[in-house]
C-alpha positions in Angstrom: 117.9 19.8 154.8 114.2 20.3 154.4 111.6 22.1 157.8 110.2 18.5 157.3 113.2 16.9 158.0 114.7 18.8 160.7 111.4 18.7 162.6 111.5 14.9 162.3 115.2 14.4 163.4 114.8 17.0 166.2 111.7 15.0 167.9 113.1 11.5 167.0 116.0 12.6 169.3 113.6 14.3 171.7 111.6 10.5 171.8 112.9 9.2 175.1 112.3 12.5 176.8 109.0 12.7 175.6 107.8 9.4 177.1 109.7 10.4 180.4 107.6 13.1 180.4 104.2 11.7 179.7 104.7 9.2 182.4 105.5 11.3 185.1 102.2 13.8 184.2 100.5 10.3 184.0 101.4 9.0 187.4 100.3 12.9 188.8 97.2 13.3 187.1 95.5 16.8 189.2 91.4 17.6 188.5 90.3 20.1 187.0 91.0 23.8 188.2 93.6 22.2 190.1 96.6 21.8 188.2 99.4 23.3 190.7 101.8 20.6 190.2 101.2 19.9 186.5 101.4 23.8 186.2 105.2 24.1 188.2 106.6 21.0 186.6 105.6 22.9 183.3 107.4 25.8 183.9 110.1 24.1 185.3 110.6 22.5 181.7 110.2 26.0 179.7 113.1 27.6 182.0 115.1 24.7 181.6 115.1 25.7 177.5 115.6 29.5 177.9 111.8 29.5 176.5 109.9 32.6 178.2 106.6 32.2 179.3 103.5 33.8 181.8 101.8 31.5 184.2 98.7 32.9 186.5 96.2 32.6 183.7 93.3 30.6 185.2 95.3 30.2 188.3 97.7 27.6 186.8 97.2 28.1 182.8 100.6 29.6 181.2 101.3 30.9 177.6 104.6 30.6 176.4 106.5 32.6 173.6 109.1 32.2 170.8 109.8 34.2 168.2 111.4 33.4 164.9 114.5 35.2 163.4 112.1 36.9 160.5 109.4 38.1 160.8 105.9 36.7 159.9 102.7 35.5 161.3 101.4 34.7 165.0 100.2 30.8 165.5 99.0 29.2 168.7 99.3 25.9 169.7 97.0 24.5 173.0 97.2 21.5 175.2 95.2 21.0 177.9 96.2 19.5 181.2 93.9 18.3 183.9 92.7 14.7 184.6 89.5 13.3 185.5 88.1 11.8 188.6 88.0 8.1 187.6 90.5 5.1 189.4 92.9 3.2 187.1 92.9 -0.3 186.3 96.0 -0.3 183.7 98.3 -2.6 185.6 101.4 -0.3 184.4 104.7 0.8 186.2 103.2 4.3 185.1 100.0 3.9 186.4 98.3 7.4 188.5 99.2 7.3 192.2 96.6 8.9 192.8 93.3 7.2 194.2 90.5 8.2 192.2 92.0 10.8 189.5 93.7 9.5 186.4 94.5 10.6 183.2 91.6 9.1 180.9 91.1 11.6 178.7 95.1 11.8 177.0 95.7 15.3 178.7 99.0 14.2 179.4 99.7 13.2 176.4 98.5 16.8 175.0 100.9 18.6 177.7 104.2 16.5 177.3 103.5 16.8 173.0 102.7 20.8 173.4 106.0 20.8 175.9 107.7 18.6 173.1 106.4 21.1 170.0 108.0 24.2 171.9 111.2 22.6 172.9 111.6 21.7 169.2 110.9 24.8 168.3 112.7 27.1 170.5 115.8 24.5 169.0 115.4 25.5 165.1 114.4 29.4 166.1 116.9 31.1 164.4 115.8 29.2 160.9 111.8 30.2 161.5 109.7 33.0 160.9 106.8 34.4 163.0 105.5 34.4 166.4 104.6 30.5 168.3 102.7 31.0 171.5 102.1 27.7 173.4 98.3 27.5 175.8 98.7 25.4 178.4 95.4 25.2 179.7 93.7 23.8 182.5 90.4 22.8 183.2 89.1 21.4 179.7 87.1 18.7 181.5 84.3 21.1 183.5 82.4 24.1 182.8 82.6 27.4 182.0 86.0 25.8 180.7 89.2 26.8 181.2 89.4 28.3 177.7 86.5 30.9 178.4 88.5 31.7 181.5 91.6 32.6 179.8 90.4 34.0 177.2 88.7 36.5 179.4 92.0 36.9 181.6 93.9 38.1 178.1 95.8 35.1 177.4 94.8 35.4 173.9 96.6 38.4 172.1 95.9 39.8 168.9 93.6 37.1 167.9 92.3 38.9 164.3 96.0 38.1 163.3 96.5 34.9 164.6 95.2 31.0 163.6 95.3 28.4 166.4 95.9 24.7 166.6 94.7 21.9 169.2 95.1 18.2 168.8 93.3 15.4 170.7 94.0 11.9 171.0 92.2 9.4 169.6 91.9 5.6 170.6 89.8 4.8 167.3 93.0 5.7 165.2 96.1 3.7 165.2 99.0 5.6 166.3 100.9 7.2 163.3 97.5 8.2 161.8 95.1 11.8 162.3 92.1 12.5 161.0 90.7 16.2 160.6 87.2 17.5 160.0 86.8 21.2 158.3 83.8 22.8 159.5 81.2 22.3 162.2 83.0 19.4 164.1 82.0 19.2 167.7 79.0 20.0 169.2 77.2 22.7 172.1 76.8 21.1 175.2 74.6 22.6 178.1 73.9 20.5 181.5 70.2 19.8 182.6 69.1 19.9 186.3 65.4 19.6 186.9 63.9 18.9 189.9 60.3 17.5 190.2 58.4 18.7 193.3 55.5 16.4 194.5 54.0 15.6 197.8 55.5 12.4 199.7 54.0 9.8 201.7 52.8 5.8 202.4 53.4 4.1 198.7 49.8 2.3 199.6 48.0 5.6 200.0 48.1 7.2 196.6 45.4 9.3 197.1 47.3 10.9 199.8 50.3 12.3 197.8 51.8 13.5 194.8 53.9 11.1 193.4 57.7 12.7 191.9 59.0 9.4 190.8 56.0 8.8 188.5 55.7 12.8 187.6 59.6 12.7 186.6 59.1 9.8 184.4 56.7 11.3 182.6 58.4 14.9 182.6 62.2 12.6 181.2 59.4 10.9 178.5 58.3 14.1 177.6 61.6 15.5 177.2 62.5 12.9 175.3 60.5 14.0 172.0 62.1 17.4 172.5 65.0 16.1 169.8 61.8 15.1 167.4 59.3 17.3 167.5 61.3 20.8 168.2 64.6 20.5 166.7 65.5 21.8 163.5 65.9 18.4 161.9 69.2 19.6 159.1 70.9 20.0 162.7 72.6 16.9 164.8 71.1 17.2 168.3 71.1 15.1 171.2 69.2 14.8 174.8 70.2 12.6 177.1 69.8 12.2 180.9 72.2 10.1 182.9 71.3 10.5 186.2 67.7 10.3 188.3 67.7 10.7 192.2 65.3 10.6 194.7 65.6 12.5 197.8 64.6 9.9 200.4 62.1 7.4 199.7 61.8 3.7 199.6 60.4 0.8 199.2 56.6 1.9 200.5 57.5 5.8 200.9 57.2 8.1 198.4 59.6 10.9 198.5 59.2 14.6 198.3 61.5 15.4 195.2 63.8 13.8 192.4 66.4 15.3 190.7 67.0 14.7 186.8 70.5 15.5 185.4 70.9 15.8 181.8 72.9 17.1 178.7 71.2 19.0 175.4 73.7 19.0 172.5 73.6 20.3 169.0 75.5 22.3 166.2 73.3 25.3 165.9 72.7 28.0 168.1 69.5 28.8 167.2 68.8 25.6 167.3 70.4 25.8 171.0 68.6 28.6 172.2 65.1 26.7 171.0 65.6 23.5 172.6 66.2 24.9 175.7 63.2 27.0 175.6 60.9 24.2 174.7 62.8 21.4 178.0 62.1 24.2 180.3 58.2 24.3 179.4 57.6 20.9 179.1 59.1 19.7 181.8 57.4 22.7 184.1 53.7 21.8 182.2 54.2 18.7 182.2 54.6 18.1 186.0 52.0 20.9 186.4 49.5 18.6 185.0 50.3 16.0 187.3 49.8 18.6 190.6 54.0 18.6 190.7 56.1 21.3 190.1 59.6 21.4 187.9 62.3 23.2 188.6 64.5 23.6 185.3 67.7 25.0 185.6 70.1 24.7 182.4 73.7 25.6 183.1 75.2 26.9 179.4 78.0 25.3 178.5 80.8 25.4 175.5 79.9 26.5 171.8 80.0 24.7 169.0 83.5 24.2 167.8 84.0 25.0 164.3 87.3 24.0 162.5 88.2 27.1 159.8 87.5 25.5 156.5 90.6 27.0 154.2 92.8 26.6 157.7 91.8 23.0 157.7 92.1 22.3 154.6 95.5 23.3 154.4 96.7 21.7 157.7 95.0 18.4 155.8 97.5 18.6 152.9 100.4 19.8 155.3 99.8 16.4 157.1 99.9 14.5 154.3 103.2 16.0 152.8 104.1 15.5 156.9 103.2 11.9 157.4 102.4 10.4 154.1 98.6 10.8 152.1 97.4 7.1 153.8 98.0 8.3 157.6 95.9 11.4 157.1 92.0 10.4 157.1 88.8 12.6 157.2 86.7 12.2 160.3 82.7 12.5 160.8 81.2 15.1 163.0 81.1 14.2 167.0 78.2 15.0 169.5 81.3 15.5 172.2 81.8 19.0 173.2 85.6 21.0 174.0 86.3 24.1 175.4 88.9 24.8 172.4 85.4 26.0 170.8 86.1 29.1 172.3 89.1 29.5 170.7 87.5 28.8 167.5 85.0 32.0 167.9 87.9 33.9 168.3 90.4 33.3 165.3 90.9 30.7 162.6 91.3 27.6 164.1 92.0 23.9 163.5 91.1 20.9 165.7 92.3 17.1 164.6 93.0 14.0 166.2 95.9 12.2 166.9 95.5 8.3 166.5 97.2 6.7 169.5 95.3 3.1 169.2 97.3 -0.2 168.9 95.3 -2.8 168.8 98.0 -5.8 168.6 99.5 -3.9 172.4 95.7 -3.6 173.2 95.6 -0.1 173.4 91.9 0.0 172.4 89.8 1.4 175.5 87.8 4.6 174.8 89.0 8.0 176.5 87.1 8.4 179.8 87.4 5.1 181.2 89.5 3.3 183.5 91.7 0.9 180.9 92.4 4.1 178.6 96.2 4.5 177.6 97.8 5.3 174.6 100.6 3.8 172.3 103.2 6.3 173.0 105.0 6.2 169.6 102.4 8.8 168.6 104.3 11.2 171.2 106.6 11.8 168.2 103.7 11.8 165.7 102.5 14.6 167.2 104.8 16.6 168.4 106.1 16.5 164.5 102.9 17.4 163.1 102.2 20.6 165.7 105.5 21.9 165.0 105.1 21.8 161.1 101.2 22.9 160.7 102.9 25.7 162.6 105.6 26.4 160.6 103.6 26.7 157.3 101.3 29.1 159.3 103.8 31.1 160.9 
């Protein structure tokens, strides 16, 4: 029997625990940093298969390890496993128990498949060659990242001999189907915090004070030719603020100080390094000119992530021998940003998305909102397709 094949009939059988698994992480989604009970229940599963591991990285990150019978290469497969602070609306018997944190963003999904890929794995040991370390990482969803974290705590060994794999879901997709990028794929993303100092009072005196409001609607129109004027223009870049807040104030008093709250995004770190430059002397001349001062602070945040072209490339034709030439696509670079960037600086690495739309179950809502769920056939999908791309890379 072909690797192919006994991937496949190992994770068809492994189907029903795979869901069992997903739901549970779903109904106990944990933020950010946070991930104690993800973290034990985890573990919990790896000693139940005799697969060794080391947890502690990041607080509640753990690496897990299984070596083949021959030897041969070292390959690391990551999933990520913290939720985000939004409330579900997905009337479902799985649905988060917890108020106000839920799993929008498919990390659950990435945990049970990564949990899925090693179990399989650790089952068809003795017939594999090479090394298969397994990242469970927390914190994805805020900065620095739990990936730069790790990484700095040694989680990563001997990276110059090793190649890396991450997998994302993706609503867009229909389940069955991934899509891959080779190259620059995902972009840097910093946060923006400015805040415009003026000189409050009566909204009927205006001679008498120094208006912020106005001032920061000038300084976020300034700003917003940044992208146009400054950026290299071969290089995707985006600038964006999402939030503006006034520190008192009302409807005849003008406040002391708003706040701006932004993100600068790009695929270039010279480009990067530019931008940033040029938003913190606009927006402090720009409010100079107006008698205001701006206070810029920009809060680096993850790299570009670039997907290893030849790695890629490869893991593109490995899906298609895996899953069949129409259910492997080729996707268009994203503004989004990920952590697993770090990973990429590090080693040759390959980041894809796993399709887990449906649109005839109505499984259609964007990551990050409050409808977001997956069609959970594409648990299988891709647990399959992480234990093979590792296989061939092992």
């Amino acid at each position: 029997m072909s690797i192919v094949k006994k991937i496949k009939t190992k994770v068809e059988k492994l189907n029903g625990n795979l869901i069992e698994m997903r739901r549970h992480l779903h109904q106990h989604p944990e933020l950010s940093f946070a991930e104690k009970e993800t973290s034990q229940y985890v573990q919990g599963l790896l000693s139940e298969h005799g697969i060794k591991y080391k947890a502690g990285y990041c607080k509640y990150g753990i690496v897990a390890e299984i070596k083949g019978a021959q030897k041969g290469g070292l390959v690391y497969l990551r999933g990520d496993m913290d939720a985000l602070p939004i409330t579900e609306e997905n009337k479902v018997p799985y649905a988060s128990k917890r108020s106000g944190v839920m799993h929008a963003c498919g990390h659950d999904a990435h945990t049970t498949m990564l949990l899925g890929a090693a179990i399989t794995l650790q089952s068809l040991r003795k017939e594999l060659k090479g090394t298969y370390r397994f990242v469970f990482q927390p914190g994805e969803e805020q900065l620095p990242g739990g990936a730069s974290i790790m990484i700095k705590e040694g989680a990563i060994k001997n990276p110059s001999k090793a190649k890396i794999f991450g997998q994302h879901v993706h609503p867009p997709l229909e389940a069955g189907k991934v899509g891959f990028h080779p190259g620059e794929y995902m972009a840097s993303a910093d946060e923006i915090f400015i805040e415009v100092v003026g000189k409050g009072g009566h909204a009927a005196l205006p001679l008498n004070f120094i208006d912020p409001v106005m001032v920061s609607a000038e300084v976020v129109s300034a700003l917003h030719k940044v992208i146009s004027r400054y950026s290299d223009p071969k290089v995707p870049a985006v600038l964006s603020f999402g939030k503006i807040n006034s520190k008192g104030g009302a409807t005849n008093i003008i406040p002391e100080s708003v706040s701006l709250m932004g993100t600068l995004r790009t695929m270039d770190e010279t480009n990067r390094a530019h931008l940033k430059k040029m938003i913190k002397q606009i927006a402090t001349h720009t409010a100079k000119a107006y008698g205001a001062k701006a206070r810029v602070k920009i809060k680096h945040g993850y790299p570009t992530l670039k997907n290893d072209i030849p790695l890629t490339t490869a893991a593109m034709g490995h899906a298609e021998k895996f899953l069949g030439k129409d259910n492997v696509v080729l996707l268009d670079k994203r503004m989004t940003a990920e952590d697993f960037s770090f990973y990429t600086q590090m080693m040759p690495a390959c980041f894809y998305r796993l399709g887990t739309g449906n649109q005839r179950k109505g499984m259609t809502s964007p990551v990050h909102t409050p409808t977001f769920d997956i069609d959970e056939s594409a648990l299988v999908t891709g647990v399959g397709l992480m234990c093979y791309l590792a296989t061939q890379n092992a």
